[in-house]
C-alpha positions as CSV (number, residue, x, y, z in Angstrom):
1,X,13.3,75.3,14.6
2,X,15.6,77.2,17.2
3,X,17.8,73.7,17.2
4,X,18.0,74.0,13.5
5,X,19.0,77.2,12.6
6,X,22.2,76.1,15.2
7,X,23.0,73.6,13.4
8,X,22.7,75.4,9.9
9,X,24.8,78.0,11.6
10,X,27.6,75.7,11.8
11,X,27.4,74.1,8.3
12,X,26.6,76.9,6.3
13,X,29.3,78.6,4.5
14,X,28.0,81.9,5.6
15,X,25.5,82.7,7.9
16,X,24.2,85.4,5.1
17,X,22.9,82.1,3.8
18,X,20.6,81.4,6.8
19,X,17.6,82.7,5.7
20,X,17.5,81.0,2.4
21,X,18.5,77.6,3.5
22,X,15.4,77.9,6.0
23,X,13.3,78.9,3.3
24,X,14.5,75.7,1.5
25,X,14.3,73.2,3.4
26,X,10.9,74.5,5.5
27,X,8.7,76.6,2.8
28,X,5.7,76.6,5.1
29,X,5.3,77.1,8.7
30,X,1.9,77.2,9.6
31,X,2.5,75.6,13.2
32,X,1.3,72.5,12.0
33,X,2.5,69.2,13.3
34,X,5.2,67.7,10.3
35,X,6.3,71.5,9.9
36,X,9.7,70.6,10.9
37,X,9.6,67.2,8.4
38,X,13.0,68.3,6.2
39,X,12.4,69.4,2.5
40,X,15.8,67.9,1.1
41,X,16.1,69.2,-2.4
42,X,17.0,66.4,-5.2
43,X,20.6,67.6,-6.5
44,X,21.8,68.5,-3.3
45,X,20.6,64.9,-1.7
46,X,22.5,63.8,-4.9
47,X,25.3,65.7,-4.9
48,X,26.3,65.0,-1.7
49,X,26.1,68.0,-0.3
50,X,26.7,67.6,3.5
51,X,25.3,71.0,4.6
52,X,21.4,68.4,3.9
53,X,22.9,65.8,6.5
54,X,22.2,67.2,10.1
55,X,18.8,68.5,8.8
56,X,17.4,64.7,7.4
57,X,18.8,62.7,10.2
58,X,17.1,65.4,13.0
59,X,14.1,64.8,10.8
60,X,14.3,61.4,10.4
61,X,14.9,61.1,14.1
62,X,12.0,63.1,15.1
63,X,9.5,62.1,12.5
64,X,10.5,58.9,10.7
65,X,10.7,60.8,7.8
66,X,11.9,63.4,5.3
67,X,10.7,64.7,2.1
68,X,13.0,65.1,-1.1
69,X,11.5,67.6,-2.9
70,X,12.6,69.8,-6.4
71,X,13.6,66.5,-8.5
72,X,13.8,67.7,-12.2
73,X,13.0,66.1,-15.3
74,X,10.4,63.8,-13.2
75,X,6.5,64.3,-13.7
76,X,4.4,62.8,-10.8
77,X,1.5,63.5,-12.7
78,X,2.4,61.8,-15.6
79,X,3.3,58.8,-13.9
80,X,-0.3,58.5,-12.6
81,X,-2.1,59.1,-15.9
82,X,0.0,56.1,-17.5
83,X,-0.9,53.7,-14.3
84,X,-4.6,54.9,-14.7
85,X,-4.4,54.2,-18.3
86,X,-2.1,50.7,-17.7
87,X,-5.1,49.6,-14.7
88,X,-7.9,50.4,-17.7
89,X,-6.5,47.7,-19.9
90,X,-8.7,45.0,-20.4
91,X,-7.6,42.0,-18.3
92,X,-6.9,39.8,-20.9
93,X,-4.0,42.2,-21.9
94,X,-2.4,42.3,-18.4
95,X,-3.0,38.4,-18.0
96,X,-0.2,38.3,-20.3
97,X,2.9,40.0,-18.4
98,X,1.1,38.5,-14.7
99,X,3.2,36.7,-12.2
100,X,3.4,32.5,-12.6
101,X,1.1,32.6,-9.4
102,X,-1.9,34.2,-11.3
103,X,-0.9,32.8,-14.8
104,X,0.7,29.6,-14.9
105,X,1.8,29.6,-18.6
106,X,4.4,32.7,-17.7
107,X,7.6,32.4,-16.4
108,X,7.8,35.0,-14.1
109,X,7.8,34.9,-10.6
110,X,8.2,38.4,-9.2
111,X,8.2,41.3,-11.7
112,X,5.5,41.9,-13.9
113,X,1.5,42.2,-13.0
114,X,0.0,41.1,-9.5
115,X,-3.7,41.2,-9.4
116,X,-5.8,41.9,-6.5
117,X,-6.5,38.9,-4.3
118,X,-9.7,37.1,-5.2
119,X,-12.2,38.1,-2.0
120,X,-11.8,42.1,-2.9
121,X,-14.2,43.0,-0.4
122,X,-13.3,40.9,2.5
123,X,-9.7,41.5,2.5
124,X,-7.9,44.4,3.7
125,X,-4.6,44.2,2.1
126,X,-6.8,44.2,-1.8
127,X,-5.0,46.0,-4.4
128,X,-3.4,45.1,-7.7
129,X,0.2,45.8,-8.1
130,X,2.8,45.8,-11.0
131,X,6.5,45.2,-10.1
132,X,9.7,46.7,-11.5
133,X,12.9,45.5,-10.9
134,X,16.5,46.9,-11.8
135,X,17.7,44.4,-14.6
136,X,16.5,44.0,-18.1
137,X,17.8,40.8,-18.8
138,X,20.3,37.6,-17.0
139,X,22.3,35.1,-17.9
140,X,20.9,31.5,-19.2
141,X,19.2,29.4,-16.6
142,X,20.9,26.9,-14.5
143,X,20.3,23.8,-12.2
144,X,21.2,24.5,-8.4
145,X,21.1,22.3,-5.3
146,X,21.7,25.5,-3.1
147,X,19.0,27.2,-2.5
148,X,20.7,30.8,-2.0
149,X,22.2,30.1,-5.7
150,X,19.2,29.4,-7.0
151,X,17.5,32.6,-5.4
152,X,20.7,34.5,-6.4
153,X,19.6,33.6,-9.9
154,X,16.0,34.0,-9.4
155,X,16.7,37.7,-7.5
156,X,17.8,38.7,-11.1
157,X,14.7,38.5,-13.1
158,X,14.3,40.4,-15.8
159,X,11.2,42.8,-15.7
160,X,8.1,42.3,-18.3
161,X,6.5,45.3,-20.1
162,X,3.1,45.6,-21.0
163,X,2.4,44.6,-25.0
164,X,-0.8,46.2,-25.8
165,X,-0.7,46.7,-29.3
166,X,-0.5,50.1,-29.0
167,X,3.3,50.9,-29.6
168,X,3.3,54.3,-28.2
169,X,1.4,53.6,-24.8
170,X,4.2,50.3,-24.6
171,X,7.1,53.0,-25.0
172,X,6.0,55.8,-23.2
173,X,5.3,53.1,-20.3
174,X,8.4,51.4,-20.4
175,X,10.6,54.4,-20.4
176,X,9.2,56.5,-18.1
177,X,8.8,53.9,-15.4
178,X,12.7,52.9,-15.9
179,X,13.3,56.8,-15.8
180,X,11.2,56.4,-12.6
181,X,13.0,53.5,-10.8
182,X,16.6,55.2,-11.6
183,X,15.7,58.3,-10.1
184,X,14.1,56.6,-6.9
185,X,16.9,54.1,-6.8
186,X,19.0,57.2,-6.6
187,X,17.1,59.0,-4.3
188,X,17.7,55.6,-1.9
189,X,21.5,55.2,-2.2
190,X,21.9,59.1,-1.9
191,X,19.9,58.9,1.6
192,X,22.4,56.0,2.9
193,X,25.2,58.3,2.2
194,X,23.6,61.4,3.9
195,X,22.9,58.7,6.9
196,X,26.5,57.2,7.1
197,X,28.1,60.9,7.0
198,X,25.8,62.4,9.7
199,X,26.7,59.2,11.6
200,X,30.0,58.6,11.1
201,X,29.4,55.3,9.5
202,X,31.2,55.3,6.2
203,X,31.1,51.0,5.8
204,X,26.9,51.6,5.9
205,X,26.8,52.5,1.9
206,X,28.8,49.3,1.0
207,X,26.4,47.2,2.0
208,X,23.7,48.8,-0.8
209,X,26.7,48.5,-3.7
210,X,24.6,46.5,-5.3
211,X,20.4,45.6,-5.2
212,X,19.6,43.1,-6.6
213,X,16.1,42.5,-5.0
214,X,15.3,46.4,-5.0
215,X,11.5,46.8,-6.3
216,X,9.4,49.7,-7.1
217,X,5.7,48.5,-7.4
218,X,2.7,50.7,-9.2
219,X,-0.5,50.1,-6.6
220,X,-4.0,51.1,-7.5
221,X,-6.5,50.5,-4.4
222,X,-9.3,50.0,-6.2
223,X,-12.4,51.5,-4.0
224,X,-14.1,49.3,-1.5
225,X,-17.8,49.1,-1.4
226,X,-18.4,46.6,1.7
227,X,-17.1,47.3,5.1
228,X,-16.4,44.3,7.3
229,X,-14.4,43.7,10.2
230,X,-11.1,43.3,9.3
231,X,-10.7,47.0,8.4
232,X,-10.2,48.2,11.2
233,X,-7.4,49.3,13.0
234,X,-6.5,47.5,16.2
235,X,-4.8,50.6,17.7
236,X,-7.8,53.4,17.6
237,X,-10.7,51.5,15.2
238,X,-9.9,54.1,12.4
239,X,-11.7,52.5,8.7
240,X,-8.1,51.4,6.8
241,X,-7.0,51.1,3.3
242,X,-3.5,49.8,4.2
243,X,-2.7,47.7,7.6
244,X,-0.4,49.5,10.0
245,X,3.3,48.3,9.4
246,X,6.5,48.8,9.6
247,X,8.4,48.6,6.6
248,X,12.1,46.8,6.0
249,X,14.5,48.0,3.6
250,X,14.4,52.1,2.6
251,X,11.3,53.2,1.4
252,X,10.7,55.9,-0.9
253,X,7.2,56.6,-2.1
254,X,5.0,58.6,-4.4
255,X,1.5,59.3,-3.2
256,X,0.6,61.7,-5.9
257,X,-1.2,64.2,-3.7
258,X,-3.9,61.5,-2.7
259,X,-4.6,61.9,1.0
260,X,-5.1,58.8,3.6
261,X,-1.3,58.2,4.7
262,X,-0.8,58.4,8.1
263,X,1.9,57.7,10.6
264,X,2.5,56.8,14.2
265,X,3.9,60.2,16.3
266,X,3.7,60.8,19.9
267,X,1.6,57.6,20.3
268,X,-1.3,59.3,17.7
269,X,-1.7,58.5,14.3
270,X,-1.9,61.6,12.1
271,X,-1.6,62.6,8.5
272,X,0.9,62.9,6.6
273,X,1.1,66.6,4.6
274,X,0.9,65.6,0.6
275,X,4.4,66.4,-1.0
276,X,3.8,68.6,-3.9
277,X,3.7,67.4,-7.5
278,X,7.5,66.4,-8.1
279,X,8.8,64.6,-4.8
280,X,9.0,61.8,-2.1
281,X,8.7,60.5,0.9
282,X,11.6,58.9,2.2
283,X,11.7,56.7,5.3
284,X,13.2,53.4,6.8
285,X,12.0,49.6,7.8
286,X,13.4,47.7,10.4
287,X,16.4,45.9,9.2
288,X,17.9,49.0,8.0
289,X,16.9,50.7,11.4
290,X,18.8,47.6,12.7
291,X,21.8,48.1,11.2
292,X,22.5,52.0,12.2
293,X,22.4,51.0,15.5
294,X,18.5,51.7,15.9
295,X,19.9,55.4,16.2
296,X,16.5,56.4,13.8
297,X,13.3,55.2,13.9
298,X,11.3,53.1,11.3
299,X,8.2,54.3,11.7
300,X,4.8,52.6,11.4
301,X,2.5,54.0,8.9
302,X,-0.5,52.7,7.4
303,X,-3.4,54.6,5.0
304,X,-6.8,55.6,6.0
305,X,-9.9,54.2,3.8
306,X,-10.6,57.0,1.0
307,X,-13.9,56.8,-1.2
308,X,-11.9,56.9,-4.4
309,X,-9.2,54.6,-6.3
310,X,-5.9,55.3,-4.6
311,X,-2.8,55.3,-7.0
312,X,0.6,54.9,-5.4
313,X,4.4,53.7,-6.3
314,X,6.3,52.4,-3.3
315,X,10.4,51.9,-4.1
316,X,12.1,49.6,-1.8
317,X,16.2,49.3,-1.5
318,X,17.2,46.6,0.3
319,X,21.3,45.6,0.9
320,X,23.1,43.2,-2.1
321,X,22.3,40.0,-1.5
322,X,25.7,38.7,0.3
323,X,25.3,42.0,2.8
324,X,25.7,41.1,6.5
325,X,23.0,41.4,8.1
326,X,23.9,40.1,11.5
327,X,25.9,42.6,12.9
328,X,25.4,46.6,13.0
329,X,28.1,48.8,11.2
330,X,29.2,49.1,15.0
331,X,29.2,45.1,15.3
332,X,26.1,44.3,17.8
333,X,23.7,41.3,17.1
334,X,21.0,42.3,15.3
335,X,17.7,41.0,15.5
336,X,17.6,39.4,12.0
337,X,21.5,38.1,13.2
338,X,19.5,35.6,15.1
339,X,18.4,33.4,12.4
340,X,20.3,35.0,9.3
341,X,24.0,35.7,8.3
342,X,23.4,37.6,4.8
343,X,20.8,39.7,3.1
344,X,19.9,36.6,1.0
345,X,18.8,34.5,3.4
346,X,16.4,36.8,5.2
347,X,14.8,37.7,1.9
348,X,14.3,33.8,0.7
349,X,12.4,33.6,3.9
350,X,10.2,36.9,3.8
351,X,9.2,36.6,0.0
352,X,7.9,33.4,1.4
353,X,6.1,35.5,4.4
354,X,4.6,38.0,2.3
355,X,3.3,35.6,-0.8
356,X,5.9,37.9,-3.3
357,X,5.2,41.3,-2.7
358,X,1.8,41.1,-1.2
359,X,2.7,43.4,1.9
């Protein structure tokens, strides 16, 4: 905290302010581990106010993580009652907007509903998914030899809405998840601003100008009721929900107060603190760690079996497709560099690793 109040010493306008600020961005100390974990509130991340920068990258160096907290006009617990109410429709209704994998006769491939995998007890990765994407409608089809073409086209699918008969549930549903992505979206671009100031990196935001592929996907875990072997973590046997991972692109994720995420710090895995009722969690995968130089951690994470259905949203904002990937913003080789050139070739490849979007 000492190290803080130094640096908020030098960016505040007065050091009057001091006190306040601290209050902000660290509303509880009660000595507990993530204490320190930055509260960044919403319209200053937005806003661009660089007095937020030195406190999210310390906490993002030191934790893997920050929280952006105070977001207005956004319910968390709204969001959850429309997934609960979206998951309790029969299946017949969501058969309908499902992927092409789980329904043939539709014609989409990535946005829309993912049911669980088929062997829900035996799996660990078993939960059912719908995925939101950023465009509402493309241009007409066309035939491609070049594969990246094609995927450019394919990365622009237009998102499916739920048609249930009931015209309030479809509008209240579609408009508050599209309220939902925009403010997340923001929330992501805002962060790689923040993180190109505080580094002195100010080419890092042009490679997110535009995201095509960005996702935000509504999980429900649906509760297990056989235990089996490939539950359990590899690292200290802990009973999982979610596999320890790193992410890829930025991450930032709505747990609604349910408990079981954890993440790797000082070689322990321990809770994370639930956020409150109208924020995030904000952290980074690997290629974006890449890219910054690995100058902040991506830090693995996974969630702890819970005896009730865990609801979640996960936002992910990769680079524009034609990014390059293979060199840092300070020009070293990075590790997707190896095999890729652009952001569009490493996601043709992991889509195909992760069966769209089971990960």
């Amino acid at each position: 905290m000492k190290l803080f109040a130094v640096v908020l010493l030098l960016v505040a306008p007065a050091t009057a302010l001091l006190p306040d600020l601290l209050e902000k961005l660290w509303p509880e100390q009660n000595e507990g581990v993530f204490d320190g974990v930055a509260r960044i509130p919403y319209l200053d991340l937005l806003n661009d106010n660089s007095y937020i920068d030195p406190f999210l990258l310390q906490s993002m160096k030191k934790y893997g993580y920050f929280y952006v907290v105070d977001v207005p006009e956004y319910s968390a617990s709204l969001e959850q009652d429309i997934m609960k109410q979206f998951y309790d429709l029969d299946e017949d209704v969501k058969d309908e907007i499902a992927i092409r994998r789980h329904n043939p006769a539709n014609k989409n491939a990535y946005r829309g509903y993912c049911p669980g995998l088929d062997d829900v007890e035996n799996t660990l990765q078993y939960k059912n998914l719908y995925n939101i994407g950023p465009h509402e409608t493309r241009a007409a089809s066309f035939e491609s030899d070049d594969i990246l073409e094609k995927l450019r086209y394919d990365c622009q699918e237009p998102n499916v809405w739920p048609e249930t008969g009931n015209c309030t549930f479809d509008k209240v549903f579609k408009e508050t998840f599209q309220a939902g992505f925009e403010i997340r979206r923001n929330v992501g671009r805002a962060f790689i601003r923040s993180i190109a100031r505080a580094m002195e990196y100010p080419n890092l935001p042009a490679l997110f100008s535009e995201d095509e592929f960005s996702a935000m996907g509504l999980r429900k875990y649906p509760i297990r009721r056989k235990i089996n072997s490939n539950m359990y973590s590899d690292f200290d046997g802990t009973l999982l929900r979610e596999l320890e991972h790193i992410d890829s692109t930025v991450t930032v994720l709505s747990t609604f107060n349910n408990d079981g995420l954890e993440v790797l710090y000082k070689n322990q895995y321990r809770a994370v603190p639930v956020t409150g009722e109208n924020s995030f969690i904000v952290n980074i995968g690997k290629l974006v760690d890449d890219l910054i130089d690995n100058k902040v951690p991506s830090v693995r994470h996974r969630v702890a079996e819970v005896d009730f259905d865990r609801y979640s949203i996960t936002y992910f904002l990769g680079p524009q497709f034609d990014a390059d990937i293979s060199r840092s913003v300070s020009g070293k080789l990075t590790d997707a560099g190896q095999k890729y050139t652009i952001f569009g070739e490493w996601i043709k490849d992991y889509l195909g690793a992760i069966e769209l979007f089971y990960y």
